[in-house]
N, C-alpha and C positions, 0 to 999 in steps of 0.2 A: 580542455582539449581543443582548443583554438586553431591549432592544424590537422584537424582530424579530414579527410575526404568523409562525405557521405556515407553513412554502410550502404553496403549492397545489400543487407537484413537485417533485423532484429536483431540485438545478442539473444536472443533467449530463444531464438527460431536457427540462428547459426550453430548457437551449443546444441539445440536438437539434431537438427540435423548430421554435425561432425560424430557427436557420441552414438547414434543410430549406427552412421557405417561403422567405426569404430569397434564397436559391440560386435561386428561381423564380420568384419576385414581389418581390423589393427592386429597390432604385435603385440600378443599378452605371453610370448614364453621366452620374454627377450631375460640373460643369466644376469643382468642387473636390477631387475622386476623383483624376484626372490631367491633370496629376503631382499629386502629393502631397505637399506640403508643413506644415511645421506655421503659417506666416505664413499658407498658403492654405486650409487649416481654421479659423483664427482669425478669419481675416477672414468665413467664410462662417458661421460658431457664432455672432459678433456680428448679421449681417445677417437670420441665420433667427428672432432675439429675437421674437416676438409677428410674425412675418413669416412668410407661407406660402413653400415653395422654386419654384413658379411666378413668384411675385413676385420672389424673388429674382435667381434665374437671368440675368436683363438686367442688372441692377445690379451684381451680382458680377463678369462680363464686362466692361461697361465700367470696374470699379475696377482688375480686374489690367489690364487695357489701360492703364492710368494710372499705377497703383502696380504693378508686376509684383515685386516686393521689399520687403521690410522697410523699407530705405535708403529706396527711392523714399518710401514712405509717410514716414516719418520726415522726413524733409527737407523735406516739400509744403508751404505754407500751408496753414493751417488752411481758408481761404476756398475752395480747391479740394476737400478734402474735403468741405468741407460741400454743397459744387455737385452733386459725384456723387451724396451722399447724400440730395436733394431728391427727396421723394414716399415714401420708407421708413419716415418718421418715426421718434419716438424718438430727436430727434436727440443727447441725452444721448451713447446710442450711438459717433454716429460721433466727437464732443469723445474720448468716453475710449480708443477705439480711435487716436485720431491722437497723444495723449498717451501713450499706455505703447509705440504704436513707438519715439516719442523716448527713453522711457526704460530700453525693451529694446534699442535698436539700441544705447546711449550703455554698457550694464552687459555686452550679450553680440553685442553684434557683430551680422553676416548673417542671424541665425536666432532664433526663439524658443528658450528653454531647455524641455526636457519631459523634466528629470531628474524633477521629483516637482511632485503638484499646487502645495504651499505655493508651489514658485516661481512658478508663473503667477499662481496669486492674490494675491500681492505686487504685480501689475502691475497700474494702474486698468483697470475694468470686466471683468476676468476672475473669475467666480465659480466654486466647487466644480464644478459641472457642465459650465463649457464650460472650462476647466481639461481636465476627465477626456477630455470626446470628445476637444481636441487632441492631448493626449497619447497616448489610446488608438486615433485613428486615425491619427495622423503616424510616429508610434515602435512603434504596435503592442504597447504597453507595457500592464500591467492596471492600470485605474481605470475605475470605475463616472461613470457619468453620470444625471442627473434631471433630465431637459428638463420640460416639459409633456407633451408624448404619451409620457413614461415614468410619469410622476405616476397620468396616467389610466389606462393599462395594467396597472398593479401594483396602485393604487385599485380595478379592478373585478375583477382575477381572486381579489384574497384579500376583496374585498368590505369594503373598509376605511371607518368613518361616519368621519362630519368631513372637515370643510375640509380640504385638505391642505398647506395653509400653516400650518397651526397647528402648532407648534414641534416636541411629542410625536409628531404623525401625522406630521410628515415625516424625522423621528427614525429612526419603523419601515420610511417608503418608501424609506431610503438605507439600512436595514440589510438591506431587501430587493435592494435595487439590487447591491448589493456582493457578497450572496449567489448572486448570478446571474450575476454579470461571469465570464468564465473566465480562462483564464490562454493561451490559443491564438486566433486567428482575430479579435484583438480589433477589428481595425478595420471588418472584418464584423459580426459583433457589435454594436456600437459605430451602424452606419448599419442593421442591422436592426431594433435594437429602438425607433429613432427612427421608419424607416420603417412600420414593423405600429402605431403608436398613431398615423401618419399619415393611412396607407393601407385600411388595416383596423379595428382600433376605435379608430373615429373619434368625434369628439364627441358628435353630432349624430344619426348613423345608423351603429352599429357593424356588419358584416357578419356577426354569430355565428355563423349556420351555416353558414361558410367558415371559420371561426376554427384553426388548429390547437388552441389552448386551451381548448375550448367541453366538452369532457367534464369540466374542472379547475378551469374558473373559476368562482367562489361566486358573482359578480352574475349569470349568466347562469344558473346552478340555482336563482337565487332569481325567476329570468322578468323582472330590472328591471335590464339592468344600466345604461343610460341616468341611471339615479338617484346614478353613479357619478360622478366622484366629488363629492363636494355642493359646492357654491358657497360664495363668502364670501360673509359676509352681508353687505349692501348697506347703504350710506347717503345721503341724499338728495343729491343735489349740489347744491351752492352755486351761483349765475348771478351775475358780474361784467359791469359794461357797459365799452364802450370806444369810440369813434372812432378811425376808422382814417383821417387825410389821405392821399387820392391827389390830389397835387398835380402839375400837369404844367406844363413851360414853353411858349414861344413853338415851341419843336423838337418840342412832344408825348413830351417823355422824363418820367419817373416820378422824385419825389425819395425814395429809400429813407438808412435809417438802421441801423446794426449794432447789433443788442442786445447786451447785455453779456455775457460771457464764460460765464456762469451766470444760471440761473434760466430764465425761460420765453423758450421758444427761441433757448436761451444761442448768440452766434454767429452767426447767419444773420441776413441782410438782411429788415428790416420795413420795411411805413407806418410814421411819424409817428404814436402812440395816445397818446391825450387821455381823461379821465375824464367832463371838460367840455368843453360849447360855449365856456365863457369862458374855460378854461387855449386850445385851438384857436385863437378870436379875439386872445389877447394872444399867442400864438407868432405867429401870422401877420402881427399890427400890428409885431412887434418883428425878423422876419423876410424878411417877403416882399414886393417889390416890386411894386405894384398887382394885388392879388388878386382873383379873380371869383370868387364862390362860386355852385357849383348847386346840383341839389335833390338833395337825399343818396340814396343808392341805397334799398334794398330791407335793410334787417337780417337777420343770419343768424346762426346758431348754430355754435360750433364745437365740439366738447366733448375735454375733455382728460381724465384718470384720474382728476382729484381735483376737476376741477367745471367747469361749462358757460361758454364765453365767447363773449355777445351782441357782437354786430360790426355797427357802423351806419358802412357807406365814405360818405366826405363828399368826392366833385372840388372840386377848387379848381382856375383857372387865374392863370397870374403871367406879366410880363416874366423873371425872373428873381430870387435871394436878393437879401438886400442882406449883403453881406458870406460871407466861406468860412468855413463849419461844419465842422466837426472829424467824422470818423465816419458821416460822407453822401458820397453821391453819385449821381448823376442818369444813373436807365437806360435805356438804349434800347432800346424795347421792341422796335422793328424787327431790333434788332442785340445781343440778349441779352447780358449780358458774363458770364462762369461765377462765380457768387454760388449761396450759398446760400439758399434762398427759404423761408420760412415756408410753410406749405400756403397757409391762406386770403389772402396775399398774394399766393402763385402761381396762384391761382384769381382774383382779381380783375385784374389786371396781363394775364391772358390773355384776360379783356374788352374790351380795349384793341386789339389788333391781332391777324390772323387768323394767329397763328404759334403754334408748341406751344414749352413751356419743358420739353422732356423733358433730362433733365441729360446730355447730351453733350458731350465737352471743349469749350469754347470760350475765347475769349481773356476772359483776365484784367483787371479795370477799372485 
């Protein structure tokens, strides 16, 4: 542990201390807790990615309602996963989630394996840190974890500069992590020290003088621990335009199309997007069956991680295609069919009729 910074305590004085509040102030009736599963901490460590556990809570509900098994998951269509997972974003996510069931159910059967990290992280979208919680909370087994609210935690009590994405500084926060894990109580453990960068320092407003750590921790003898831990530094985002066709029949149904397997909202059901009004004009001359066109809505913005995307929805009304398209099909709005939605498609689409698209099973197109 060569780049470890100094502890600010003892491990055997930090695990008392974490497990103390813990025992008083942690989440013990969180619906991934019990029962206890390693399939149902994996599924719940994917869904908390850049997800608060409020938000998750209903989401994870209705997926064991669905998938209550590794099998089940594995076997689904892809299209029903993606249904559930509409509004969680990140949908990267749920693709590699439905892909390493396939490939964990096919190598080990009923269960995940949590003989040792390497084997999880052999599986798509398992990395070093939701690897460690499965293991350390399902099996009870020692491995350290580096969520975000671990990052921030360990960032402000030994008062570590820099980004903590940078290679070196996260070098030292996992050889901090490892130095703290115990070797008892790990799945306590495990959801405390998640919960205290949750619950208590928190981003935004850390509670310090509540803190058990506040006589220990350097950001907060330094009077700034807010400053903790520093940002990446920013680059401007790039803006891309699109046209999004909401085309509706004679029935008032919406003609949606599946993106591709990969890339931007790899899998889920979209509008029709057009660079141009002329690429638009010649899909729909070569297309659609006497088309009326209205006045394009109102533009909006979406923004994704790596740069902003302008959205100008254009209605169109038609008799119907001319001919069957490959990878379309026409929704009803009134009568939802369980599709995965694009956000800003499930926000326009819900302009259309006074019904919510909240992802609840429904029948399949």
């Amino acid at each position: 542990m060569a780049d470890m910074p100094t502890p600010c305590l003892t491990a055997e004085e930090f695990q008392r201390r974490l497990l103390t509040w813990f025992d008083q102030y942690g989440r013990h009736d969180l619906p991934w807790q019990s029962p206890r599963s390693a399939y149902r901490v994996w599924v719940s460590e994917i869904m908390l990615q850049q997800t608060q556990v409020t938000t998750v809570i209903p989401y994870f509900k209705r997926f064991m309602t669905r998938f209550p098994t590794l099998e089940a998951l594995a076997n689904a269509p892809q299209d029903d996963v993606l249904h559930l997972w509409t509004g969680l974003g990140y949908y990267a996510r749920a693709r590699n989630l439905h892909k390493a069931a396939q490939v964990a159910f096919a190598a080990y059967g009923e269960e995940l394996p949590t003989d040792s990290v390497e084997t999880l992280m052999a599986l798509p979208g398992i990395g070093r840190s939701t690897a460690g919680a499965i293991i350390a909370q399902s099996a009870d087994k020692q491995a350290a974890i580096l969520d975000g609210n671990v990052k921030r935690s360990l960032t402000r009590l030994h008062a570590i500069a820099g980004w903590p994405g940078k290679p070196a500084i996260e070098r030292s926060l996992w050889a901090l992590a490892e130095y703290y894990t115990p070797d008892t109580r790990l799945a306590d453990y495990t959801q405390a020290i998640m919960d205290f960068g949750a619950t208590l320092c928190k981003r935004s407003k850390p509670d310090c003088p509540i803190c058990p750590f506040n006589d220990a921790c350097r950001a907060y003898a330094e009077g700034e621990p807010q400053r903790y831990p520093e940002s990446k530094p920013k680059k401007a985002l790039p803006t891309r335009d699109t046209i999004m066709l909401m085309l509706q029949d004679s029935q008032g149904r919406v003609w949606l199309e599946q993106r591709p397997p990969s890339g931007l909202w790899g899998g889920l059901w979209s509008l029709p997007q057009f660079e141009r009004h002329g690429e638009l004009n010649d899909w729909l001359a070569d297309h659609v069956v006497s088309p009326k066109r209205h006045a394009p809505l109102p533009s909006f913005t979406h923004t994704f991680s790596h740069f902003r995307l302008s959205i100008t929805p254009q209605p169109v009304s038609c008799d119907r295609l001319s001919g069957v398209r490959e990878g379309g099909v026409w929704y009803d709005i009134d009568h939802p069919p369980a599709l995965g939605l694009a956000a800003p498609v499930k926000s326009l689409l819900s302009q259309l009729a006074p019904f919510t698209l909240d992802p609840t099973p429904g029948p399949s197109h």
